[in-house]
C-alpha positions in Angstrom: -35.3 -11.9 -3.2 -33.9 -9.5 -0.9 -31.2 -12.0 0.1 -30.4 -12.5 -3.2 -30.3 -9.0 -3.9 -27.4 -8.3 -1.5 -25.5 -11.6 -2.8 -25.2 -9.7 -6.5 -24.6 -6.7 -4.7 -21.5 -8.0 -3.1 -20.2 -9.4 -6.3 -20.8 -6.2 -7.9 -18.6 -4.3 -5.4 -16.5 -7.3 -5.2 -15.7 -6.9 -8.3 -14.7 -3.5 -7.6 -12.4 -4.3 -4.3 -13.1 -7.3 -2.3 -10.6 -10.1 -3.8 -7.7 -7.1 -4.5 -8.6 -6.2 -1.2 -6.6 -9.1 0.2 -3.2 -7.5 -1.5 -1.0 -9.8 -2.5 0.8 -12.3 -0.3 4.5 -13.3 -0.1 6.1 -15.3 -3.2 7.4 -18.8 -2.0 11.4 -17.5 -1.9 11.8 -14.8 -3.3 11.5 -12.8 -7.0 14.5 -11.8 -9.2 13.5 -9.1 -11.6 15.7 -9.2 -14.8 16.1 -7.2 -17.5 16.4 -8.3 -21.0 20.3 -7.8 -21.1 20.1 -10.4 -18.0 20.6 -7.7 -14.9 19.3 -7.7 -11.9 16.6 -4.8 -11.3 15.7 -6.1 -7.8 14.3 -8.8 -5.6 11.3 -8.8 -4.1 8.9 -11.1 -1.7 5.7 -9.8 -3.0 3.6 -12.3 -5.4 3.9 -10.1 -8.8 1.7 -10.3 -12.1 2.5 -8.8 -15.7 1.9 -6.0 -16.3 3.5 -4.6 -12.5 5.3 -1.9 -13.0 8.2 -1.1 -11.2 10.7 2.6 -10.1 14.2 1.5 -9.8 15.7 3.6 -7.1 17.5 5.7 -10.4 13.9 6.3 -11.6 14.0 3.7 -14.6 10.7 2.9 -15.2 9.9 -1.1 -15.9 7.5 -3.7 -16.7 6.8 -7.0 -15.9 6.2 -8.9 -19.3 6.9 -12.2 -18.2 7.5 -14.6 -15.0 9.1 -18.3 -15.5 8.6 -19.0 -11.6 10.5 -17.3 -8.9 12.3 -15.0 -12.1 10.8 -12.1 -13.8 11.6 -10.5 -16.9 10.8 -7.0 -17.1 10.9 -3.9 -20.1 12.3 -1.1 -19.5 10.2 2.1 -20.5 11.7 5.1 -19.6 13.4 7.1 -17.2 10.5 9.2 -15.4 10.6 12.6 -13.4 9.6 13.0 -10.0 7.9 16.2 -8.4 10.4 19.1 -8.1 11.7 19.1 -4.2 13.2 22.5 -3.3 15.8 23.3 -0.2 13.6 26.4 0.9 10.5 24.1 1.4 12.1 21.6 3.5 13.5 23.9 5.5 10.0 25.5 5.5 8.3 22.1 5.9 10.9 21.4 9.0 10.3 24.6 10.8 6.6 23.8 11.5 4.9 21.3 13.0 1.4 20.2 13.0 -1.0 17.6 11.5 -1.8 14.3 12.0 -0.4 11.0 10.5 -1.9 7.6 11.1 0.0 4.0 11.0 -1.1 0.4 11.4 0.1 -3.1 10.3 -1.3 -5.3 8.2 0.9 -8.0 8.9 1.9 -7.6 12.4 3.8 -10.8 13.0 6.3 -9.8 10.8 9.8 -10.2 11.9 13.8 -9.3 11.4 15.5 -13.0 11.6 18.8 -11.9 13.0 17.3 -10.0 15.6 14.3 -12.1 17.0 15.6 -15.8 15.1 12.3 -15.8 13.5 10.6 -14.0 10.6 6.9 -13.9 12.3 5.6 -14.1 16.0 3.0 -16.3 16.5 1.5 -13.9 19.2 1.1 -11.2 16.8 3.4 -8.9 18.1 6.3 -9.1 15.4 9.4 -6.9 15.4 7.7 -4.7 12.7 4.9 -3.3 15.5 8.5 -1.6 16.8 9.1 -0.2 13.8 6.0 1.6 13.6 6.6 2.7 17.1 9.7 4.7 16.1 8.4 6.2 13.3 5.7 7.3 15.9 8.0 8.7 18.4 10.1 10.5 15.3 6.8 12.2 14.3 5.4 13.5 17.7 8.9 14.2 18.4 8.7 16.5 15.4 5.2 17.7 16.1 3.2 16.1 14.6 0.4 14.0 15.9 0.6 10.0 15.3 -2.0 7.8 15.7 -0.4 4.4 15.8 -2.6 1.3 15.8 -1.4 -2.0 17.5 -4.4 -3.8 16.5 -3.7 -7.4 15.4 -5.1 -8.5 12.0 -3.7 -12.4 12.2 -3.5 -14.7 10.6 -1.2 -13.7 8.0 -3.0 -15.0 4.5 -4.6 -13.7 1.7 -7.6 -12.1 4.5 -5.2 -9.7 6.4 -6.0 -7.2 4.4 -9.6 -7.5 4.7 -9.2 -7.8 8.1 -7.0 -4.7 8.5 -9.8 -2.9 6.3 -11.6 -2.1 9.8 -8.5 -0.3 11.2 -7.8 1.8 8.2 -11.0 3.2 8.0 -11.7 3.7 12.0 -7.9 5.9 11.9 -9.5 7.9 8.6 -12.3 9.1 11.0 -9.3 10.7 13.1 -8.6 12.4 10.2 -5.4 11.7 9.5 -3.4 13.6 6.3 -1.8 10.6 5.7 -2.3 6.7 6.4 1.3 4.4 6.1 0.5 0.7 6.3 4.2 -0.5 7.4 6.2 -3.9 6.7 9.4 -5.5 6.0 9.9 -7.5 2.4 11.3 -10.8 2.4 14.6 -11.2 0.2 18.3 -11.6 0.5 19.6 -8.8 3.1 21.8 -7.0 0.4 18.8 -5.5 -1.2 17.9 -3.5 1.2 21.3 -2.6 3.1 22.6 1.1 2.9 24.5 3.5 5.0 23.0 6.9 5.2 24.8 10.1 7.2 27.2 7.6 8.5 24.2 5.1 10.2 23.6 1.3 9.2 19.8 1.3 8.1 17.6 -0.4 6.0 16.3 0.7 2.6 12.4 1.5 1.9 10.1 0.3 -0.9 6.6 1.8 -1.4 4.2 0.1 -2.6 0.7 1.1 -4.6 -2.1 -0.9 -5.3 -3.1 -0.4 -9.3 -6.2 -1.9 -8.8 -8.3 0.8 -7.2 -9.6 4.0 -7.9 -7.5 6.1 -6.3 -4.1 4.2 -8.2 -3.4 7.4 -9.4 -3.1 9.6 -6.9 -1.3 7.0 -4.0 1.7 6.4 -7.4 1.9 10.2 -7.3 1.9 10.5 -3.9 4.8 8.0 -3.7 6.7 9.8 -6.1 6.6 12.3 -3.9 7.7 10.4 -0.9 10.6 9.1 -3.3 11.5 12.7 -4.5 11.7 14.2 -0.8 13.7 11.3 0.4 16.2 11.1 -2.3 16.8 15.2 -1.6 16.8 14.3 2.4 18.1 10.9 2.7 19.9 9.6 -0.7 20.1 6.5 -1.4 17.4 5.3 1.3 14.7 4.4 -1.3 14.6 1.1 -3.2 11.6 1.9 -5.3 8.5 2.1 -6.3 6.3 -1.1 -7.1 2.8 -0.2 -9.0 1.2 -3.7 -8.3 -1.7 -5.5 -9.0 -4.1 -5.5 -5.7 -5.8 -2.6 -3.9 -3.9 -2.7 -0.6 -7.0 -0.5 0.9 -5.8 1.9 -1.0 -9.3 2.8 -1.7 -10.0 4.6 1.1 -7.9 7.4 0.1 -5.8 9.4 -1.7 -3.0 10.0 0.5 -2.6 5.9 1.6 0.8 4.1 1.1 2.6 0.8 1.8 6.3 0.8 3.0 8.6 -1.8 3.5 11.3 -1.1 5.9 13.9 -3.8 4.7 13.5 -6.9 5.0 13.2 -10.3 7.3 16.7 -11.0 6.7 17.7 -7.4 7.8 18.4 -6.7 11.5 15.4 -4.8 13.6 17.5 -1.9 14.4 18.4 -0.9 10.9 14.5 -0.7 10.4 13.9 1.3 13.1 16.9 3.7 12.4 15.0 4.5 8.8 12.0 4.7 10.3 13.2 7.6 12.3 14.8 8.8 9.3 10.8 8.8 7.4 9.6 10.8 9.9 11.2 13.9 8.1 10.1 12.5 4.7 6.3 11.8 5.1 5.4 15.1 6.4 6.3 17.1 3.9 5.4 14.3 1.4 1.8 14.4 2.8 2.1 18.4 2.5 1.8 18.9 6.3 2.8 22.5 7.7 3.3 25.4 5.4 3.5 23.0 2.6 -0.1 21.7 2.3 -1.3 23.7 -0.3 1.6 22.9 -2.4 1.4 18.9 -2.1 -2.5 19.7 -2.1 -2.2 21.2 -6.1 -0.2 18.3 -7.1 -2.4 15.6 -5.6 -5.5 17.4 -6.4 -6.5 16.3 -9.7 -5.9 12.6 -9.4 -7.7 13.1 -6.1 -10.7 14.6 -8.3 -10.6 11.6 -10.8 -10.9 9.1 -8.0 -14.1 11.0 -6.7 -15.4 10.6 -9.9 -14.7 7.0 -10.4 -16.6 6.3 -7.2 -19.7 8.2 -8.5 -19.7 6.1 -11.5 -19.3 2.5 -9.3 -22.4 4.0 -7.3 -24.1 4.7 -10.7 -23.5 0.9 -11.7 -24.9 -0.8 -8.5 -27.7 1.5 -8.4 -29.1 0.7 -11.9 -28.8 -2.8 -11.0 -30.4 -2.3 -7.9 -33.3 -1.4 -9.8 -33.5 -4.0 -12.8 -33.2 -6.8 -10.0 -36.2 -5.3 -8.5 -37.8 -5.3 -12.0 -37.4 -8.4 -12.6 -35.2 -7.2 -15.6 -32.4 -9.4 -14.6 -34.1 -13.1 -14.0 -31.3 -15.1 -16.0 -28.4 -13.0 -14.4 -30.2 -13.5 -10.8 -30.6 -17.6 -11.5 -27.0 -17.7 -12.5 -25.9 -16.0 -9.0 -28.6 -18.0 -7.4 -26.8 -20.9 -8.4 -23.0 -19.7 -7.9 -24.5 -18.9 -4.0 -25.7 -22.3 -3.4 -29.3 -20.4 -3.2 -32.2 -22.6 -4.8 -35.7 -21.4 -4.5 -36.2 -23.2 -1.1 -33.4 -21.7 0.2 -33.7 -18.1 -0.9 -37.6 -18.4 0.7 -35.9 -19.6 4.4 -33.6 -16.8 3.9 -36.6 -14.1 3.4 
């Protein structure tokens, strides 16, 4: 019984995290995202679901309503605001240093074709691990502390993220303000090509996962990523996607996904936006003098999420006790049987 016990357990909280855990992988090709007068929103090499919602780089708000294989037909909703971003805090943000930002990589094979001729290393050490490395350098450069994880999490398929999990939560006990989980896209090179102060560099996507508790408070934390970059760096972000998955997201409040171009896009225009990001996600995060500032806004979506997870424990603790009762027999045969556990098995088990 005990054995069974922690099967249903794990479908409970599986329900919960585990299969949106794994993110979601890379569409064969590429997606188009149309609008219904027939325009092109944006490509994207993320597998997408309806009801996605997307931030176009002008802050047009869309939905995906339908997808007819590799195209995507979207609604627009409206045209949101982002968090007010004012000169005198990031030049108050930029005068002081301090606090600690971690950085890993789910996918670390990933790759920039016209630099290495390939868009993943089978070794594991992809282009994108250099990437990371620059927005490193830019950070401690800047003063702030960067704990940059190498750690492999191969293969790439619909376990990385699982797999990552591990590395996420062992830079949270570093305490970290912040956690960036960094890739490249894969689409056509013009989506994310731009020119900022004179340089060649790629554009940036963020990503949040929509299926977690914390959904809330990583979208407005990107919006706030988006509405410091626009006032440092316009024209660097691509947008926003609110997708289905969890992304590990779950771990935190303060936990994004950025994709710094993509495979088509040339290693050095990454790495030149990377170094540009290491202005943005500090005072994003609310590091320095502007903590308690980023702190307000993130606070009460920050308080929801801690409430959410009271309620999950809740759940699994009341069935916790009915299994014990005996108050769930049918509901333990049925996960007996969707285990491959009979009654001869569950007794070796015990």
């Amino acid at each position: 019984m005990r054995k069974l016990t922690l099967v249903i357990l794990a479908i409970i909280l599986g329900g919960f995290f585990a299969p949106q855990a794994a993110g979601k992988e890379e569409a064969p090709g590429h997606y188009t995202l149309y609008d219904r007068d027939g325009s092109v929103i944006t490509m994207a090499g993320r597998e997408l679901d309806p009801g996605d919602h997307y931030i176009a780089a002008d802050n047009r708000l869309f939905e995906i309503k339908e997808i007819r294989g590799v195209e995507v037909y979207v609604e627009y909703l409206e045209t949101i605001e982002l968090p007010a971003i004012s000169e005198e805090f990031l030049k108050t943000q930029a005068a002081k240093g301090g606090g600690v930002i971690g950085i890993y990589h789910t996918h670390n094979a990933e790759s920039y074709v016209p630099t290495s001729g390939t868009d993943a290393k089978e070794d594991g050490r992809g282009d994108i691990l250099a990437v990371g490395k620059s927005l490193a350098a830019a950070l401690e450069q800047a003063g702030i502390t960067a704990l940059w994880s190498e750690n492999s999490h191969l293969p790439h398929d619909g376990q990385a993220y699982l797999r990552s999990r591990r590395t996420a939560a062992e830079l949270l006990k570093k305490g970290p303000e912040t956690l960036i989980d960094v890739h490249r896209d894969a689409t056509p090179p013009e989506v994310y090509e731009a020119e900022v102060e004179g340089m060649p560099v790629t554009k940036v996507r963020l990503v949040v996962g929509r299926q977690n508790q914390n959904r809330a408070a990583n979208l407005e934390y990107a919006k706030r990523i988006k509405a410091v970059a626009d006032k440092l760096y316009p024209g660097i972000i691509e947008g926003i996607f609110d997708a289905r998955g969890n992304y590990n997201q779950d771990l935190g409040p303060k936990m994004i996904l950025l994709e710094f171009g993509a495979h088509t896009n040339k290693l050095e225009h990454a790495e030149q936006a990377a170094k540009l990001f290491a202005k943005v996600i500090p005072a994003a995060a609310g590091l320095g003098t502007g903590e308690q500032t980023a702190q307000k806004q993130l606070g009460g979506a920050a308080g929801r999420a801690l409430v959410w997870l009271i309620a999950v424990a809740a759940v699994v603790g009341i069935a916790f006790v009915l299994i014990d009762q005996g108050r769930l027999g049918s509901l333990g045969a049925f996960f007996r049987r969707e285990a491959g556990l009979g009654e001869d098995d569950e007794r070796e088990r015990d």
